[in-house]
C-alpha positions, 0 to 999 in steps of 0.5 A: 906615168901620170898621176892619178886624178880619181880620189875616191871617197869611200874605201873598199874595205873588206872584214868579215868578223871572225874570232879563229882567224888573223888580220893581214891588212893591207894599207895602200893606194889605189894598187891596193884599192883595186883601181876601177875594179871590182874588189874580188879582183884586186890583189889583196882578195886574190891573196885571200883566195890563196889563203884560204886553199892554202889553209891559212887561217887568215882574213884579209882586210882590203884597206886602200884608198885611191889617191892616197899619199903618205901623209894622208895614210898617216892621218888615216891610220889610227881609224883603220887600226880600229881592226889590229892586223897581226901581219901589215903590208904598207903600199904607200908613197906612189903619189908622192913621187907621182907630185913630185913631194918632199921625199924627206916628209915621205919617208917620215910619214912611212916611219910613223905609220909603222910606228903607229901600226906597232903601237896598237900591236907589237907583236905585228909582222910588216911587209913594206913594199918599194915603188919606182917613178919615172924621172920626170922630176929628174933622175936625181929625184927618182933615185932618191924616192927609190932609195926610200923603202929598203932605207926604211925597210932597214931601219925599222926592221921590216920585211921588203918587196923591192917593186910592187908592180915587178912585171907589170909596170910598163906592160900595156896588155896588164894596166888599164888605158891610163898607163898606171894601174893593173887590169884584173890580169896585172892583179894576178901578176901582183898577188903571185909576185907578193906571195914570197915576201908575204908568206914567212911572215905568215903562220899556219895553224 
């Protein structure tokens, strides 16, 4: 894996103002972002599409960013939080790995990006999902960064998808030239893989 060099500056951010329904938002990189894809076919719209036949009475708000490291995530917290998610899912920590960070920092700034996203709604139901790196930086290092989402998973008491990109990751057919992010078809896979961790948070009305 490689890390990625195109930050974007605008986020693709989804919202459709509606007082019947509630807010699954999605915080992340560029997994979440969609990466080089339109944004209907970035995961989070697929889960919207399921959503909707499923009769669920929720509005999805796409708020990746590619490039996106924990610490810029939890800078970017309090502006997205302008829009109160009932159910939050955090796809963060990738670029960390990816640069080799502070993984000590890495799972501080996860702890205080929950804390924030409870703070502007105690009631919210939060699904924080796990990412591996390849042992570039050795295989000490690699375990540790894995070791981080069930920890703060455990401790904050949230809801845990072990690998986002189960299935998907180091399949060639379903990532983009680069190696590293989903083609349209990954997408699927990911939105399909998500759907069991995401749905007991849910509620049906």
């Amino acid at each position: 894996m490689q890390e990625e060099t195109t930050t974007t500056t605008e986020e693709k951010v989804v919202v459709e103002e509606s007082a019947d329904r509630e807010v699954l938002l999605f915080f992340g990189n560029s997994i979440t972002a969609g990466y080089q894809l339109d944004v209907e076919d970035a995961f989070p719209a697929l889960i919207q599409d399921r959503l909707d036949s499923m009769g669920y009475s929720y509005q999805v708000v796409n708020a990746g960013l590619s490039g996106e490291t924990t610490a810029g995530g939890l800078n970017r917290i309090d502006w997205v939080l302008q829009t109160i998610p009932d159910v939050f899912v955090l796809e963060l920590g990738a670029n960390d790995g990816l640069r080799g960070l502070d993984l000590k920092v890495t799972k501080q700034n996860l702890m205080a990006i929950i804390d924030k996203v409870r703070t502007a709604n105690p009631e919210v139901k939060i699904l924080l999902t796990g990412m591996l790196v390849p042992p570039n930086m050795g295989e000490a290092y690699a375990e540790e960064f894995r070791n981080i989402f069930p920890a703060v998973a455990e401790e904050k008491n949230t809801a845990l998808m072990p690998f986002i990109l189960k299935d998907v990751a180091g399949e060639p057919e379903l990532n983009l030239e680069d190696g590293i992010h989903p083609t349209e078809e990954g997408h699927k896979i990911l939105a399909k893989n998500i759907w069991p961790y995401l749905k007991p948070l849910l509620e049906k009305k």
